[in-house]
FITI-880193 format. One record per residue (C-alpha): x, z, y. Coordinates in steps of 0.2 Angstrom, whole numbers. Layout:
<sites>
SITE / px / pz / py
SITE / X / Z / Y $
...
</sites>
This chain:
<sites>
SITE / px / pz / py
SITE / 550 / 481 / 475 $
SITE / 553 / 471 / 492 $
SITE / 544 / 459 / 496 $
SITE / 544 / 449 / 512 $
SITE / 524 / 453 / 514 $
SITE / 517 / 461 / 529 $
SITE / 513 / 478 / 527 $
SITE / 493 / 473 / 529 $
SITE / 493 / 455 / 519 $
SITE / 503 / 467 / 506 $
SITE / 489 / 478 / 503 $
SITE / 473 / 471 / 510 $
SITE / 462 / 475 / 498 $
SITE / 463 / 493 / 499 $
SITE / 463 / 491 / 519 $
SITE / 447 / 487 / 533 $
SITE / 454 / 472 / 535 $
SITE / 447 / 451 / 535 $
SITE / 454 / 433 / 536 $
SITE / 447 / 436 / 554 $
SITE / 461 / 449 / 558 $
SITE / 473 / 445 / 569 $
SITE / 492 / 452 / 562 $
SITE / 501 / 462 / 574 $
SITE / 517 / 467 / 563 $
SITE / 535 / 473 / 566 $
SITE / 539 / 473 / 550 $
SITE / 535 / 491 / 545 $
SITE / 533 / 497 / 528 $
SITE / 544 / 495 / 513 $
SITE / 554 / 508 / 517 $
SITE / 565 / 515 / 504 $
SITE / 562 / 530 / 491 $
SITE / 579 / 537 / 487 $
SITE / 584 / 547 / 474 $
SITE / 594 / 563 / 477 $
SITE / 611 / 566 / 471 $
SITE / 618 / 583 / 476 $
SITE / 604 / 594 / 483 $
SITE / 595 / 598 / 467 $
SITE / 610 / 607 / 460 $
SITE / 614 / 612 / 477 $
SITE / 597 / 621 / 477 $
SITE / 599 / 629 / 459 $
SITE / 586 / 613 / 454 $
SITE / 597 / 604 / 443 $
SITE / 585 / 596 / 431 $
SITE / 571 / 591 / 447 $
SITE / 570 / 571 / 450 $
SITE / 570 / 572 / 469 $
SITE / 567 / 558 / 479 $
SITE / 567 / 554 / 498 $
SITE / 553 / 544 / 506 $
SITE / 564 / 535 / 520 $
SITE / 549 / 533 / 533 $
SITE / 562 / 534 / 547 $
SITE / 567 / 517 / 542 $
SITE / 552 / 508 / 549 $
SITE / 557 / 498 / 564 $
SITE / 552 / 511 / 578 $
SITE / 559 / 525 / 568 $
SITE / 547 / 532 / 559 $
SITE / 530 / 535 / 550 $
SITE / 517 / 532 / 565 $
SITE / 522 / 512 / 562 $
SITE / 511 / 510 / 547 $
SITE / 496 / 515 / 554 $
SITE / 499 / 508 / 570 $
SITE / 502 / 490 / 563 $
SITE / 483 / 491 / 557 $
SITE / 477 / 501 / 573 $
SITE / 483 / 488 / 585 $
SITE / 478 / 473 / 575 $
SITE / 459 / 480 / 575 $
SITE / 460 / 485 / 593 $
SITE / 464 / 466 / 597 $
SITE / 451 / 460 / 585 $
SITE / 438 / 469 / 593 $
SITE / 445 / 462 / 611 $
SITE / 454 / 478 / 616 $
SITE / 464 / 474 / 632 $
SITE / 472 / 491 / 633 $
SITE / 476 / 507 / 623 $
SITE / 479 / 526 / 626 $
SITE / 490 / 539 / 617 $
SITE / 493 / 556 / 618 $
SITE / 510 / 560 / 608 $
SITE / 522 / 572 / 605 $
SITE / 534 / 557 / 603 $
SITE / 535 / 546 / 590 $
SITE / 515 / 539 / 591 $
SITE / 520 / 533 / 610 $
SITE / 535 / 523 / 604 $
SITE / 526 / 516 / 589 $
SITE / 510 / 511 / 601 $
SITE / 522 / 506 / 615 $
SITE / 532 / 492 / 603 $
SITE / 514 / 487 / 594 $
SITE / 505 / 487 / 610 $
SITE / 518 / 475 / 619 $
SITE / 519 / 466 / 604 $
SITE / 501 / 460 / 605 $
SITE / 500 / 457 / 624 $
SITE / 492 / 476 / 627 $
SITE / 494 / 486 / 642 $
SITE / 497 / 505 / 635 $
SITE / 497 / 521 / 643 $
SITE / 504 / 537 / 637 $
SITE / 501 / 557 / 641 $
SITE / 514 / 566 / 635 $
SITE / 515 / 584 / 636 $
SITE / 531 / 586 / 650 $
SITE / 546 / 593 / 645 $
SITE / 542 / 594 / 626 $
SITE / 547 / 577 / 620 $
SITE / 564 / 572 / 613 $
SITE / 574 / 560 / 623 $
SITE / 574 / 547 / 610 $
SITE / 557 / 544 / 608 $
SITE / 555 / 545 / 627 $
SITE / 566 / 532 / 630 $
SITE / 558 / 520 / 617 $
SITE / 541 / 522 / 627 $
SITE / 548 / 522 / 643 $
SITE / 558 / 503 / 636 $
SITE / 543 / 495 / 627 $
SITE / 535 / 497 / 644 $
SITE / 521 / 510 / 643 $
SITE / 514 / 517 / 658 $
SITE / 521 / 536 / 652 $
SITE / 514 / 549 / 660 $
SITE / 521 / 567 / 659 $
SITE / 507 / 581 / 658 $
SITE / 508 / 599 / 661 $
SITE / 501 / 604 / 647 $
SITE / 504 / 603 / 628 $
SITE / 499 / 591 / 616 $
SITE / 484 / 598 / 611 $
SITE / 477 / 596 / 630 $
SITE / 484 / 579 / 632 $
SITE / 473 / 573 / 615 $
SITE / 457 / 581 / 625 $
SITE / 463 / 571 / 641 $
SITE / 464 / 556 / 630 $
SITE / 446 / 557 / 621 $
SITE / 440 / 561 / 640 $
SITE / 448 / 546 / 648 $
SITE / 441 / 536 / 633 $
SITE / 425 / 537 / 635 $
SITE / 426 / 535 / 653 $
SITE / 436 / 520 / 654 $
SITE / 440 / 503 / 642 $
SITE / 452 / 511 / 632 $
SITE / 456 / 511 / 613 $
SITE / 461 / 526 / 606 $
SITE / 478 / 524 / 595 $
SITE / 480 / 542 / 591 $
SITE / 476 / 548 / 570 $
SITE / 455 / 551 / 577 $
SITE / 457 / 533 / 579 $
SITE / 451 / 528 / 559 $
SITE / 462 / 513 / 557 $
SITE / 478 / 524 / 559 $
SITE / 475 / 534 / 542 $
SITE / 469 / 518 / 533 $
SITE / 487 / 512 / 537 $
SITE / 496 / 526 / 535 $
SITE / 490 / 527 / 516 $
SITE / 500 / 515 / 511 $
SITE / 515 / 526 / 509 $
SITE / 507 / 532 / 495 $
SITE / 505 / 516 / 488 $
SITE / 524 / 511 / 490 $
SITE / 529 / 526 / 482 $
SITE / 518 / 523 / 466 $
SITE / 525 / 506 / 465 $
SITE / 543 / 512 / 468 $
SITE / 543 / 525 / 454 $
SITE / 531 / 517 / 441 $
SITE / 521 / 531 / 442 $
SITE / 511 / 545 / 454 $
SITE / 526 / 559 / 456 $
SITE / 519 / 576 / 451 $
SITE / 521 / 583 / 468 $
SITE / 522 / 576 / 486 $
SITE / 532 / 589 / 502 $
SITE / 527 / 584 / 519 $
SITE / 527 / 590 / 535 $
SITE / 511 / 594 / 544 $
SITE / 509 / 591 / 563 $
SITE / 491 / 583 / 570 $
SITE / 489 / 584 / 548 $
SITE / 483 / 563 / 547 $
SITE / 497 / 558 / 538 $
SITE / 496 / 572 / 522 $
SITE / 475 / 564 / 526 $
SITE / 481 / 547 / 523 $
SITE / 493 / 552 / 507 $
SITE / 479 / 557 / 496 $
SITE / 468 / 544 / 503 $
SITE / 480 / 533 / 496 $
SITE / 484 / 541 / 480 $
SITE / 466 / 542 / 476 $
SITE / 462 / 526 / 479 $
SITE / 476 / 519 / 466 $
SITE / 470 / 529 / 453 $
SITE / 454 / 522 / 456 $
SITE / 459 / 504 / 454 $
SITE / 471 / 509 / 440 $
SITE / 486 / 506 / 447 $
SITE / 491 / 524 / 444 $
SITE / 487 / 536 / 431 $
SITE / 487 / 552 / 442 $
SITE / 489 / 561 / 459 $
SITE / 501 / 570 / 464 $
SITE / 499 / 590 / 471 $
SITE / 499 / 587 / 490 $
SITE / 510 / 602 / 498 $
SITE / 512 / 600 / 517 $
SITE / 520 / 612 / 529 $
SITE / 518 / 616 / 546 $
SITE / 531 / 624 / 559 $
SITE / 529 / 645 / 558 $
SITE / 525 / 644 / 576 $
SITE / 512 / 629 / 578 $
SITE / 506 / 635 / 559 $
SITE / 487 / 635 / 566 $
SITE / 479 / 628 / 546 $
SITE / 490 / 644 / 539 $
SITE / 484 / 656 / 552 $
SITE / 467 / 650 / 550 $
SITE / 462 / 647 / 569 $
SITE / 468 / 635 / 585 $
SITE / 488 / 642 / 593 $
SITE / 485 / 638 / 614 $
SITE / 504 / 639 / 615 $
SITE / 512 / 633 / 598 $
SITE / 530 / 633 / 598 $
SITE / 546 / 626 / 586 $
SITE / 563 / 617 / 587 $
SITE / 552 / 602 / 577 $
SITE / 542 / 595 / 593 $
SITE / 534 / 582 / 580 $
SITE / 524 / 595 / 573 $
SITE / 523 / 605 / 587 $
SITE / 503 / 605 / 590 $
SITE / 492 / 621 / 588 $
SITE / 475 / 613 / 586 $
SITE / 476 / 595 / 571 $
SITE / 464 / 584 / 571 $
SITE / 464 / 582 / 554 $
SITE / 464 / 600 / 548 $
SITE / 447 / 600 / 538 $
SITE / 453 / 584 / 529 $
SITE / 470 / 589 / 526 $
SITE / 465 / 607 / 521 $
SITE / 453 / 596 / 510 $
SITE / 469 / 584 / 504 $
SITE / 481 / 599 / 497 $
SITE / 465 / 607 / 488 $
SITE / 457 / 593 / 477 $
SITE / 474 / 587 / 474 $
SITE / 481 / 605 / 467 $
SITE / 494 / 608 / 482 $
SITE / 492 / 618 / 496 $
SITE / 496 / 622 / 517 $
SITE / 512 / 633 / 521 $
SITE / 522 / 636 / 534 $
SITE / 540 / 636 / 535 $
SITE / 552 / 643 / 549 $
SITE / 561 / 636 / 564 $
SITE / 578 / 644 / 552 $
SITE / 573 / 635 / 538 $
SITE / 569 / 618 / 544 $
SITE / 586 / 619 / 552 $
SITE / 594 / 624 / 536 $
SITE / 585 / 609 / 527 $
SITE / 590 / 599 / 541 $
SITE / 608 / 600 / 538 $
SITE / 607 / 600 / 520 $
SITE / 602 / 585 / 518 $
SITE / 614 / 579 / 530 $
SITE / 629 / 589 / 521 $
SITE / 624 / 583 / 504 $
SITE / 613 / 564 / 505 $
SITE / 619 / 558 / 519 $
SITE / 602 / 559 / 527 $
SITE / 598 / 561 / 546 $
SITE / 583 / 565 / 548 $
SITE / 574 / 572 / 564 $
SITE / 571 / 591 / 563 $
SITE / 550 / 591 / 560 $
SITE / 554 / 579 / 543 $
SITE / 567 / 591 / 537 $
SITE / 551 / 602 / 536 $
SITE / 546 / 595 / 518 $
SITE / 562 / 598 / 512 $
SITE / 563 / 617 / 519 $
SITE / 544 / 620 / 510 $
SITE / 552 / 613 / 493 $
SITE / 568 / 625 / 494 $
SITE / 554 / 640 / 500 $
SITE / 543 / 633 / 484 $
SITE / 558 / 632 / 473 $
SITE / 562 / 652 / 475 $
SITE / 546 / 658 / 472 $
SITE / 545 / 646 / 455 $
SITE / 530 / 636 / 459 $
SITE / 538 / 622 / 454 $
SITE / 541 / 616 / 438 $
SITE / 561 / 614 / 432 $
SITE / 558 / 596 / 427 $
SITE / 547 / 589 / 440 $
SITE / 545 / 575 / 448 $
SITE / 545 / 577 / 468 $
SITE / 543 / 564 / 484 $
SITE / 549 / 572 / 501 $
SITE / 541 / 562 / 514 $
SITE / 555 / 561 / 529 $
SITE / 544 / 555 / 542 $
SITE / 558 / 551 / 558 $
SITE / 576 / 547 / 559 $
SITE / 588 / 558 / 564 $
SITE / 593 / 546 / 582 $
SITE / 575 / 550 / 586 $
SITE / 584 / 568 / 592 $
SITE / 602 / 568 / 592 $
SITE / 601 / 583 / 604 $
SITE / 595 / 594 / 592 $
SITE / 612 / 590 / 578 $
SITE / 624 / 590 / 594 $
SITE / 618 / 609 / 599 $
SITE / 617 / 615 / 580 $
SITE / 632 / 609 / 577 $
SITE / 648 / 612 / 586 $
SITE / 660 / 599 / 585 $
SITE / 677 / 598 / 594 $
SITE / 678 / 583 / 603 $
SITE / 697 / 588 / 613 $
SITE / 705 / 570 / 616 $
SITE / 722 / 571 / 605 $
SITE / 734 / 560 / 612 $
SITE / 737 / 543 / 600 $
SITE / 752 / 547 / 591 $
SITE / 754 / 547 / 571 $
SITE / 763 / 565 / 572 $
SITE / 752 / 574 / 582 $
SITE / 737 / 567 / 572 $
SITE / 743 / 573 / 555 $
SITE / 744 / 592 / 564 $
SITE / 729 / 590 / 570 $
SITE / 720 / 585 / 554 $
SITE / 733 / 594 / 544 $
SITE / 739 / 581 / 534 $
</sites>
């Protein structure tokens, strides 16, 4: 149900939060949980209740908002006068709008050449000092604890513990959307804080009694960053979904932790795949989605042919970005032709054989 609420006030009582905590907010949270229409059938699923957690609706365009609303407000309270990220993209945009928002200065690392254009472009407009590393993410994280403890610099990456604690309120949303705990939860798996964060949240409204269950958690990494899957750190993790693109999580042991208490599991799913998913849901929701969310949907339809998953169940795919965060990525997969047709009525009915 909306409600005009900041995201924090909303639900303060499950958050780290006091009367003496100043409220840095964009407005995030309340994003929408839509309800499939085609793909189920499309998928051979006809009788699954599939919904869509719209996270790229948050106003930077995607998930990291939640947490960093929370992050930001307790870096000010504690007098904080600049922050420091490293990001594969959409944490430098959130940080960047928040930081700004509260008067912050924040700097960025950013792996060079790994980032999609649209996130860039946010950073590089909110006013972050972005700085391009030659290296990947997982070294620009290092670089970041480095510089932290060397300089006065808060930490907004997931290590920062306000970040989960914000992030759990998806969870919470999702409960309150439905009327119930789903029976299962796909999501994609990067740095692995926001699956962390779900179960955090799920557990802790069965506890106060606003739900009567949890879900099974069932995250999915990228094939070729799939370093919880494989079992050890990738140096050099590759995929088309540069959001999960990271070969060392800071929050493997907890998410590993997550999908076992709560009956789900770690997969991985292929570059092919999460293109597929990608386009399906564009080809039958009307859903643009950025290639790494398209990931939850890509482990469903792998988890749906190997029958692990119940005819008649209740499933929450977490889309964690929107689609504009990458246009490249749509443009290059699909072709389109964009041949200037001259503006006459009877060469546009040939053209579009009417």
């Amino acid at each position: 149900m909306y409600t005009d609420l900041p995201l924090i006030k909303r639900y303060q009582e499950f958050l780290p939060v006091t009367e003496k905590t100043p409220l840095v907010t964009l407005g995030e949270g309340n994003t929408p949980l839509v309800q499939a229409a085609n793909l189920p059938k499309h998928i051979g699923q006809s009788k699954l209740k599939l919904y869509f957690k719209l996270e790229g609706l948050n106003p930077t365009g995607s998930f990291k908002d939640r947490g960093m609303t929370l992050a930001i407000s307790k870096a000010l309270e504690a007098g904080s006068r600049a922050v420091i990220c490293a990001s594969t993209g959409n944490t430098s945009a959130s940080a960047a709008a928040f930081a700004i928002k509260a008067g912050l200065c924040c700097y960025v690392l950013l792996p060079s050449g790994a980032v999609a254009l649209g996130k860039l472009a946010q950073a590089i407009l909110y006013g972050a000092r972005v700085i391009a590393l030659d290296g990947n993410f997982d070294q620009a994280l290092d670089m970041v604890r480095q510089l932290a403890a060397d300089c006065p610099l808060t930490v907004v990456n997931s290590i920062n513990p306000f970040r989960l604690e914000g992030q759990k309120t998806a969870a919470f949303e999702i409960v309150d959307q439905l009327g119930a705990a789903p029976t299962h939860l796909f999501i994609p798996v990067g740095n692995a804080g926001n699956i962390s964060a779900y179960w955090r949240g799920f557990k802790a409204y069965k506890r106060s009694g606003r739900a009567a269950s949890t879900p099974a958690l069932l995250g999915f990494e990228a094939e070729g960053s799939a370093a919880i899957v494989r079992g050890y750190p990738i140096a050099a993790p590759e995929t088309i979904a540069t959001a999960i693109r990271i070969g060392n999580p800071a929050s493997w042991q907890e998410a590993a932790q997550a999908a076992s208490e709560s009956g789900g599991k770690i997969d991985s799913v292929t570059d092919a795949e999460i293109l597929d998913a990608y386009i399906l849901l564009a080809r039958n929701e009307g859903i643009f989605c950025e290639p790494s969310s398209a990931a939850s949907v890509a482990g469903l339809i792998k988890h749906c042919k190997l029958g692990t998953i119940a005819p008649d169940a209740t499933v929450v795919c977490v889309l964690t970005g929107h689609g504009l965060k990458d246009p490249n990525t749509a443009m290059n997969l699909v072709k389109a032709d964009l041949t200037p047709v001259p503006a006459e009525l009877t060469r546009l009915k040939e053209v579009m054989k009417l």
